[in-house]
N, C-alpha and C positions, 0 to 999 in steps of 0.2 A: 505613298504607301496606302494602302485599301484599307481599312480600319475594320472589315468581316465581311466574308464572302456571303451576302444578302442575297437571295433572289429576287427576281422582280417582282415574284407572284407574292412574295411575303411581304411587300410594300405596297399592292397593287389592291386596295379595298374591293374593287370588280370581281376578284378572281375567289375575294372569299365565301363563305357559305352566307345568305341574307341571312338567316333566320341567328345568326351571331350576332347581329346587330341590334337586334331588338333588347337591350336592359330589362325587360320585364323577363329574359328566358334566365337570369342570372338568380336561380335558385339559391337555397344555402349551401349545397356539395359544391358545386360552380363556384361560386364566391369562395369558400374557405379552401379551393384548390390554386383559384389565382392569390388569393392572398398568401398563403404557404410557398406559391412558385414565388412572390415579388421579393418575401423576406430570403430565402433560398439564391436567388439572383442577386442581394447584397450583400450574403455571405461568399458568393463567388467572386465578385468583386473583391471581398476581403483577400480572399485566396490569392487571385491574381495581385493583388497590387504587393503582399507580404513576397512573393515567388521573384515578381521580377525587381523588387528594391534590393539593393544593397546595403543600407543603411540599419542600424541597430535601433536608432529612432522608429524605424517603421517597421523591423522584422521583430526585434526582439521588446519594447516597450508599447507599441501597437498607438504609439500617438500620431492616429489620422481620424480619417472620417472618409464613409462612403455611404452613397444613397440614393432615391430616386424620387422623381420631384413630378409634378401637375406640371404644364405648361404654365400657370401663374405662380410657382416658385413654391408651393405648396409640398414639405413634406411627405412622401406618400409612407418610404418606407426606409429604416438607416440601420446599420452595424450598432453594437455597443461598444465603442471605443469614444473619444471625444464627444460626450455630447454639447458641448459648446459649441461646435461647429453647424449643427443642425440648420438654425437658419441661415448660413453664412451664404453658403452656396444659393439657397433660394432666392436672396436677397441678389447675388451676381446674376442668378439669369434673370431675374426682374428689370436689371440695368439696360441688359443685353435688347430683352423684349422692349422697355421701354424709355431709354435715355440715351444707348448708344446709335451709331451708324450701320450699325451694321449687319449685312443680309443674309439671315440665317437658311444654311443650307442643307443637308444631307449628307453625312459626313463629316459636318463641321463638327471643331473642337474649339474651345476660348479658355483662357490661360490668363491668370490672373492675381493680386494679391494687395490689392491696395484697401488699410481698411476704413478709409473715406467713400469707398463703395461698396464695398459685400467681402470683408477679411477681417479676422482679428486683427492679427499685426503683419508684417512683412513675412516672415519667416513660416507664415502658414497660408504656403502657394496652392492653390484651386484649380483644379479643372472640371469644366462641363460639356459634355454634350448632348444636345439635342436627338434624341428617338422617333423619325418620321415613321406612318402609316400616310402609304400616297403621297399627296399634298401637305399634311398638314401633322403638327407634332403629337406626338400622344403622349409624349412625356420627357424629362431629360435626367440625366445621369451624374452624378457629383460626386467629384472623389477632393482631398483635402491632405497636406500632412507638413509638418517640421521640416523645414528645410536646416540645417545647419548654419550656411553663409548665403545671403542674396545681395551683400555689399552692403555700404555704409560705408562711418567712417573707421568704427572697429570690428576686429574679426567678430565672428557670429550673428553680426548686425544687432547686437543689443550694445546700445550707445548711451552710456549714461550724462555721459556731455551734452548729447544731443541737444538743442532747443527748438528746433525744428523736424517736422517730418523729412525734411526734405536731404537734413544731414545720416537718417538713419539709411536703412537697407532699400535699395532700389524698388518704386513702384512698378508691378505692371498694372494700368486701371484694368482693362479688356481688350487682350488682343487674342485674335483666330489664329492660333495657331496649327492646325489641321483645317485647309481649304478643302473642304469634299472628297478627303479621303487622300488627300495628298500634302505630307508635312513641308511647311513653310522654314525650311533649312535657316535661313536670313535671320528669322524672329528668333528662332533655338538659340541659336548663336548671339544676338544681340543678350539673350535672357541669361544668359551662361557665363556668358563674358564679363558681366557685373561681379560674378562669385569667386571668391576668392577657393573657392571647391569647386569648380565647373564641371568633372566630373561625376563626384556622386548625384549635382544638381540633375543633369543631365538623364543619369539612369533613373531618377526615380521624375521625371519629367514623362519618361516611354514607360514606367510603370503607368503615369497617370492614364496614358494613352493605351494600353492593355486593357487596363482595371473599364473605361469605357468601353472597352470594343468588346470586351463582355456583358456589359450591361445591355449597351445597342444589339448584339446577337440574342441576347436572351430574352427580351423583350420581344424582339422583332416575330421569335418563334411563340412566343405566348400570344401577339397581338394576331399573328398567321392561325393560330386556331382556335379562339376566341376570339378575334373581330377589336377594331379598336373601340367600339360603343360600351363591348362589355368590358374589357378591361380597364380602360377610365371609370366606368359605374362601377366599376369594382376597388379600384382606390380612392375612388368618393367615399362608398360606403365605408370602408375602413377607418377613414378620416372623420368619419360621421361618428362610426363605432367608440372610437376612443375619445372624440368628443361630448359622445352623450354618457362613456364611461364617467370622464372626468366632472360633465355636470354634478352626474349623479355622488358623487366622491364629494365632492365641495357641499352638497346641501342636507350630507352628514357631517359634517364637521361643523363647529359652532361658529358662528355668526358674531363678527366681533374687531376689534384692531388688534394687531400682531407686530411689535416694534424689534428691531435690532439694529445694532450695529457692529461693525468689525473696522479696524485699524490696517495701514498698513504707512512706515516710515522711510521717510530717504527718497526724495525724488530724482537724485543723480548727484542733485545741484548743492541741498542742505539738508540738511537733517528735520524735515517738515514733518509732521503731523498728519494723516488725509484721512477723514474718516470715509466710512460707504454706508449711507444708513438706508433703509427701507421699512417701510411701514405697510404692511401686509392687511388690507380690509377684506374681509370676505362676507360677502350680503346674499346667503340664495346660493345660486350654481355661476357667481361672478367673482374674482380675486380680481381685486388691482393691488400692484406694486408701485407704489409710491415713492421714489428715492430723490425728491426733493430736498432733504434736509443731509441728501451729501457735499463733502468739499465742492467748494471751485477748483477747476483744472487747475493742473499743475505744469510748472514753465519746463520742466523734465519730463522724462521715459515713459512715467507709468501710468499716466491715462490710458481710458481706452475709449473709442468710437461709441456713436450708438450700436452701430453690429455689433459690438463686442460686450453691449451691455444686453441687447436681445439672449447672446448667445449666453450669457452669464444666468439669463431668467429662465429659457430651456434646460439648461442644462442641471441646473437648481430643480424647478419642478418636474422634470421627467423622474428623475429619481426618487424625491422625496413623497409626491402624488403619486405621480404615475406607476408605481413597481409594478403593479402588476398588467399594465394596459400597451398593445402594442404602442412602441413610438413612433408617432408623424406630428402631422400638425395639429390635428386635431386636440392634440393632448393637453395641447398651452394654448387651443381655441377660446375658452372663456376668459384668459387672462389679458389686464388692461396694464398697460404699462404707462405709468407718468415720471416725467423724467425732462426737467426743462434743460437748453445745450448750455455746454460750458461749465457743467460739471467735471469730476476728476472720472466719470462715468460716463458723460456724452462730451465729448471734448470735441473743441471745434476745430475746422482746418487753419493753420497748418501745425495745430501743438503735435509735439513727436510721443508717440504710441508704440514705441516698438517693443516695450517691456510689458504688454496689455494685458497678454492671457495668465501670465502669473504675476501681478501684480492686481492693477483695478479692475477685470474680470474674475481671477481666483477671488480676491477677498469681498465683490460686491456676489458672487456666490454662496463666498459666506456666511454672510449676512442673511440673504434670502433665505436659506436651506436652516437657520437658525428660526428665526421669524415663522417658518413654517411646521415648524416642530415644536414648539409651542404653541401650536395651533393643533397638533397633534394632543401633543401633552393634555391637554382640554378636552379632549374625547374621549369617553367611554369607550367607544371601539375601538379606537386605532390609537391608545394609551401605550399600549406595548410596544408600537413601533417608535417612537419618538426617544429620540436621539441627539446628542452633541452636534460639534463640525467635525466632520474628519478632514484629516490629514491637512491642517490649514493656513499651509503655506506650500509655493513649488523653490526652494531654494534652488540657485543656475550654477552651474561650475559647462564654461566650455573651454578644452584646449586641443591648441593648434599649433601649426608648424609645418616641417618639413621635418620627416622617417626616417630613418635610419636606409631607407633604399633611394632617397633623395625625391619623394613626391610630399605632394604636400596631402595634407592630414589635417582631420577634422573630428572632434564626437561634442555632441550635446549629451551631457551624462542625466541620464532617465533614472539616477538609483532613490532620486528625492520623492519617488512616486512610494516610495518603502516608508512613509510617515503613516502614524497608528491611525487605526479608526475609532472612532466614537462611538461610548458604551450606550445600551437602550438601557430601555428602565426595567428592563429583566435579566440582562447578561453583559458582560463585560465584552468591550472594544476588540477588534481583531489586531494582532499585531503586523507592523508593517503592510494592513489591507489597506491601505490609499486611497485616494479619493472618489468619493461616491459617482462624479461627474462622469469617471470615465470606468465603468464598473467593470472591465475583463484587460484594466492596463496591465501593464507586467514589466520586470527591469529585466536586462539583460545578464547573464551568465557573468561572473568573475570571469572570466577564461575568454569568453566572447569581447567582451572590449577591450582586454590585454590583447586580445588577436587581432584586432583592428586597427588599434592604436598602439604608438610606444607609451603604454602606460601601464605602472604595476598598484597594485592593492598593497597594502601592508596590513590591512584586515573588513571586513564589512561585516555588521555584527547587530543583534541586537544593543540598544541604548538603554541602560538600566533607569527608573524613576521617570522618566520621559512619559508615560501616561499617565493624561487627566486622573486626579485621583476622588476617589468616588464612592459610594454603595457599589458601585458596577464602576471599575477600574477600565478606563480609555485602553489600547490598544499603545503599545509601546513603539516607536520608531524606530531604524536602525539608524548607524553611523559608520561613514568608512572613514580610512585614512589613504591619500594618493601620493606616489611620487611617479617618476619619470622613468623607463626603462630603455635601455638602448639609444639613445637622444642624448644633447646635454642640455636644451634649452628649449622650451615651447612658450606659447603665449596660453595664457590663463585667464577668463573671464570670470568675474565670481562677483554676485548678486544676488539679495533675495532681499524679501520685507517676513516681518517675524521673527527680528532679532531680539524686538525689545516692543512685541505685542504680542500677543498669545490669541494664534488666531485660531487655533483647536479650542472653543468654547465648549464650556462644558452646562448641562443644563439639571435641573432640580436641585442643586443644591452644590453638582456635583465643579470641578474645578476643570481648568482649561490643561490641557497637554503643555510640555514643556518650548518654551521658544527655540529658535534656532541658535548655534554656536558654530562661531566659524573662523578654524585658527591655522595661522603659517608657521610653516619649522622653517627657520632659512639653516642650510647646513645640519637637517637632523635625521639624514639617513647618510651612509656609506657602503655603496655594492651592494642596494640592497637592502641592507641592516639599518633599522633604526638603530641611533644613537639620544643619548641626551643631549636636549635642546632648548633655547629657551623658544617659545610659541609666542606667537602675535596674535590676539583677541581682534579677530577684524569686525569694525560695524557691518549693517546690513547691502552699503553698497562700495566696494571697496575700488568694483571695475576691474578694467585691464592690466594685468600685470605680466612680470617674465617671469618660469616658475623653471629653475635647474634641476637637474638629476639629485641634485646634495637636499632639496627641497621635500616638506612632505606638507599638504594640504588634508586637513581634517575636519569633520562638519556633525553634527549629530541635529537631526530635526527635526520636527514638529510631532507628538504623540494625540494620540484623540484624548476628546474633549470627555470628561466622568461624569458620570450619574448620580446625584445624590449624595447625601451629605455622607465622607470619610470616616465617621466614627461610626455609622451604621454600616460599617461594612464588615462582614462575617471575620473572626478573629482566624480562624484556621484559616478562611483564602490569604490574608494577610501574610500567615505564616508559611503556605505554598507559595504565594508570590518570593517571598524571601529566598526560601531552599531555592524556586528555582532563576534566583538574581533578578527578575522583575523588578524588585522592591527592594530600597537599601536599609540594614537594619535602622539606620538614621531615620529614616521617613516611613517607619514603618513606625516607630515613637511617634513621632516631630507631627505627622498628618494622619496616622489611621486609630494612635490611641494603640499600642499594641508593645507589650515587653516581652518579648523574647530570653528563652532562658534555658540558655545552651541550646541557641537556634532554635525554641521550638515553645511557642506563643504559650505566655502564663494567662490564665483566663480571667484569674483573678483579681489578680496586678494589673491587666489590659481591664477591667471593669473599673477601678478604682482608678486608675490613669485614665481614663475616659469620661468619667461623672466629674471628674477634676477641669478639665478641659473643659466642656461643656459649659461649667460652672464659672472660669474664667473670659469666656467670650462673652458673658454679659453681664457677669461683676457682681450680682446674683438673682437669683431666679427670683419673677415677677408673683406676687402671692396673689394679688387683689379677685376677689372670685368675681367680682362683678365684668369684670376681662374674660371671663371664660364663660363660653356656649356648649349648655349642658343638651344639646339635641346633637344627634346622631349624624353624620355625614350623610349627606343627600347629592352630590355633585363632588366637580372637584376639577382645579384650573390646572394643578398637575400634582407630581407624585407629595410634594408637601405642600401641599394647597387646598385644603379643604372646603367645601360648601354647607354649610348647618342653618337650619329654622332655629328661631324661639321666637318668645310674645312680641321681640321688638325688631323682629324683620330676617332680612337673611344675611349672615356673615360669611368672610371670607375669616378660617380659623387655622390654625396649625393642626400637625394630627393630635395634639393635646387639648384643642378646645380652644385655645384662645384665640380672641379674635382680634383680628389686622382691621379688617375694615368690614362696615357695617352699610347696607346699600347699594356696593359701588364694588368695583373690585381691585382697585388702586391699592395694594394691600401694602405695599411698601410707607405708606403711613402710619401702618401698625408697629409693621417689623422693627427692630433695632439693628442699626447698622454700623459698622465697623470698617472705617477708612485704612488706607495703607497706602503709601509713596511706592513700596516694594514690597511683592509677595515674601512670605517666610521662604530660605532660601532651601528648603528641601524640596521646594516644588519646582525649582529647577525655572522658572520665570523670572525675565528680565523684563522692565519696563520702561519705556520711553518718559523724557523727564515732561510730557505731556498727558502722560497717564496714570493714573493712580486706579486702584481697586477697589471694593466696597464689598465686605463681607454682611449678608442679611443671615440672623437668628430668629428664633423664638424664642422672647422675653421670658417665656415662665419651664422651657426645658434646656435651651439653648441648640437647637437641634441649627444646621444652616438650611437655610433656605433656599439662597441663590447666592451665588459671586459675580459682583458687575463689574466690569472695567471700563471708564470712562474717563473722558478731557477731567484735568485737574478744572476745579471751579465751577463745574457742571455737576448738578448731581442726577445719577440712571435715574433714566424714562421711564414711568410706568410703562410693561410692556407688555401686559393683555390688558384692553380693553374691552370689557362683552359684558350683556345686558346679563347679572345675573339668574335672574325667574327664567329669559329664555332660556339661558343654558341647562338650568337645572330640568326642563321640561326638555329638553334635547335631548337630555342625559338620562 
């Protein structure tokens, strides 16, 4: 098969105009016309690849990645969908160029997914190809997406038994699978024949192969009348643009150490612990991430590769820096990444990874995206935008079988991407807006995957109480319930971390979103109909099971992370939260300080039930005035984090004056903290019997501060570090 009817003369450098080859003609209309045609050509790609898949994963949840690359693997320009993916693919044709065999031609395509080379995990299969001008490449083309089944030992290839790489889903490292415009039949079939879905593999395989043959046309006709000289200088410059963006970005922001961490439990095997920690320094226009002080790999699933930890750091700072700057490389150009192997983050061959992107990729995103929002928080300028995690976990439900028409049948269900987002320090969380990483994902239609699969809803709905609770209230989750339609029996895969960590952290004071819950009805519907049943509380990785028509599978999870302390939150949203079920009248008491009185917030009784409260989280308020900094705010580490002068230096104060610490900004030496085995149980968090909580006040109002959740035994990190005279002159 031709891969696009090329002319010769649009390959043929000879045939173009010279005076296009000269970079110095690439004015600024010139350059913002190639640059507008490259991003335009990624969104055709999107087009394409959405038209010819089949799959609900890729038509309706939009979990892929497309883009176009330098000949040295360099981002030029990508979709918003996955941005985890961004360097994955750059990373495969780096291989291609420089570790494989083989001789790249004209028409060529490579096909691939191992992520000991350039992949997250298996189930996120790659294609590239190369974009000639004449002789030589000017660029190549990368497309990415969810595969469903690529083999293993259990259906969907997420193997929580695994101990090995080599038990989960079939590697391909790099193979050509389009010789020069003519498909290698042989390889299709070797690659297909591993899946236990060989079909949809296959259609969204010639997606891949589409989604390129428009990149290579569209290019081809951009470089035919622009010249290849300019159009490489012209995704140079772009690359330049958004890296002297981001310089410029970083050496507003304050100068300083930046620490988080995030959890995630259950390696397959036992019920472990793994943290993902990173320590965020920022010096000038340079960020290193430092994720030395995370676990050692784990003998289970949910490690991930170094590519997987790259993609974890892109996909982190494109969003949370970069909003406004186009994305390539250039965006995470200043960024250093440390990270020795053989973490639960760079894990080494041959530990098994096949659970990486929602497991130790999602939660070492976490992390990051936390880490750097407190580096926000710290800014004068960009105060506003600083924010929780969202949505922070990807809980897994995949089932399979054979139809009701006798084929076999697959869905990885996308509806976990409906977890809330995390509140700024000005407005509350969006509900079921998902996670930052993949900003335009989307779940499919009730009706669309009922039509795809033998599978019925019994309802998908919002999750009451499920967001962070806060000054600015997280974005609340949904939750469905599943049974079986038409079928009597499928296979059920069901997995996530987040059952008993709260990985929707919440910042300034405010609390984390609710963890995951994930429960079985055996025998609790009939025709249809729920009946009563009793429900099994499944942990976080329960695995493979058979799930019958009499069956029903229900899940509610993860809400965003709140802003600020819950008793400062306005008594009437409290009370519109309620009328409109957001908020239970229990937790509108229990966490916001609010009585309600015939549904409808007593202001009075909510003031006197709130200075009560307050008053109890530190047993009583601190009098001593020599604790209190009578000079006026000058700076500030975040929303309840003060900077004040007087005759004996500079303190870090609460917003009443008193001071944490004096000199230095380690203010958790100040605070009073209040330990917990388990959050209060309105919050709707469950904790791992390795984690405990730590609520921080202010001694002399009792206002909270921050909510840490940390290894029992360990007390939280101080987690800004930063000089502060400069800050305050920054500020």
């Amino acid at each position: 098969m031709n891969p696009a009817n090329i002319s010769e003369t649009a390959l043929n450098p000879q045939a173009l105009n010279p005076q296009a080859l000269n970079p110095q003609a690439l004015n600024p209309i010139v350059f913002e016309v190639i640059r507008n045609r490259l991003v335009a050509i990624t969104e055709e790609m999107r087009v394409a690849l959405q038209s010819v898949s089949g799959s609900p994963t890729v038509t309706e949840a939009s979990d892929f990645f497309t883009g176009l690359f330098l000949p040295d693997g360099s981002v030029a320009s990508m979709g918003f969908q996955v941005a985890y993916q961004a360097p994955v693919c750059g990373a495969f044709i780096r291989h291609i160029a420089h570790k494989s065999k083989h001789v790249v031609r004209d028409g060529d395509m490579f096909i691939g997914n191992d992520p000991y080379i350039g992949a997250l995990h298996q189930n996120d299969v790659q294609m590239v190809g190369p974009i000639f001008a004449g002789n030589a490449i000017v660029a190549w083309a990368g497309v990415e997406a969810h595969e469903t089944d690529v083999g293993g030992m259990d259906f969907a290839s997420w193997s929580p038994k695994a101990r090995e790489v080599f038990q989960e889903g079939a590697r391909i490292p790099c193979v050509k699978l389009v010789d020069r415009g003519e498909m290698r039949d042989d390889v299709l079939e070797m690659i297909t024949t591993a899946s236990r879905l060989p079909g949809p593999l296959e259609l969204d395989i010639r997606a891949f192969i589409a989604t390129l043959n428009v990149a290579r046309a569209r290019v081809t006709e951009l470089v035919g009348r622009y010249g290849p000289a300019m159009v490489t200088h012209a995704i140079e410059r772009m690359i330049e643009t958004s890296a002297s963006r981001m310089r410029a970005r970083l050496k507003e922001l304050p100068d300083g150490a930046f620490h988080a961490s995030d959890f995630l439990e259950h390696d397959g095997h036992a019920n472990v612990l793994y943290k993902l920690d990173v320590v965020a320094t920022k010096k000038g226009e340079k960020l290193t991430l430092d994720f030395s002080g995370s676990s050692k790999q784990a003998p289970g699933f949910v490690n991930c590769t170094r590519s997987g930890l790259m993609g974890a750091v892109t996909g982190s700072v494109m969003p949370t820096l970069g909003f406004d700057m186009q994305w390539n490389e250039g965006v995470v150009a200043p960024v250093e990444v440390v990270a020795p192997e053989g973490l639960v983050c760079t894990a080494k061959f041959p530990a098994p990874v096949g659970s990486a992107t929602v497991e130790a990729i999602w939660v070492t995103g976490n992390a990051i995206m936390l880490a750097l929002n407190k580096m926000l928080a710290a800014s004068r300028k960009y105060a506003h935008r600083a924010q929780g995690v969202n949505d922070g976990a990807m809980a897994t439900f995949n089932l399979g079988g054979v139809n009701q028409f006798g084929e076999p049948f697959g869905l990885h269900l996308m509806d976990p991407l409906a977890g809330g987002s995390a509140a700024f320090a000005v407005k509350d969380g969006v509900n079921c807006g998902g996670p930052i990483t993949s900003p335009i994902s989307a779940i499919a239609d009730v009706e669309k995957n009922e039509q795809v699969v033998p599978l019925f809803y019994l309802h998908r709905r919002l999750s009451r109480d499920t967001g962070g609770a806060g000054k600015f209230r997280g974005g609340l989750c949904a939750e469905v319930a599943l049974t079986l339609g038409g079928i009597e029996r499928a296979q059920a895969l069901v997995m996530t971390h987040g059952a008993e960590a709260p990985n929707s952290a919440g910042l300034g004071g405010g609390w984390p979103g609710s963890t995951i819950v994930q429960t079985f009805g055996r025998g609790a519907v009939d025709r249809g109909r729920a009946k009563k049943a009793d429900y099994e509380t499944f942990g976080p990785k329960p695995g493979l099971m058979t799930m019958t028509s009499g069956d029903v599978f229900a899940v509610s999870w993860q809400g965003g992370g709140g802003f600020g302390d819950p008793l400062e939150r306005d008594v009437a949203a409290v009370g519109n939260d309620v009328a409109a079920n957001a908020v239970s009248p229990r937790a509108a008491r229990e966490i916001y300080g609010v009585v309600l009185d015939d549904g409808r917030p007593d202001h009075a009784a909510s003031k006197a039930l709130r200075d009560n409260m307050r008053r109890e989280r530190v047993g009583a308020f601190a009098t001593d005035a020599a604790r209190i900094c009578a000079g006026e705010p000058i700076g500030a580490l975040g929303p309840s984090l003060e900077i004040r002068r007087d005759a004996h230096g500079l303190h870090v104060t609460t917003p009443a004056g008193y001071i944490l610490s004096t000199g230095h900004s380690r203010w958790r030496e100040g605070g009073l903290g209040r330990s917990m085995k388990q959050a209060p149980a309105a919050h709707r968090i469950l904790l791992h019997e390795d984690l405990e909580a730590t609520a921080w006040y202010c001694p002399a109002t009792g206002l909270q501060l921050a909510v840490d959740f940390h290894e029992i035994g360990r007390p939280p990190a101080h987690d800004v570090i930063v000089d502060l005279e400069a800050l305050v002159q920054a500020q």
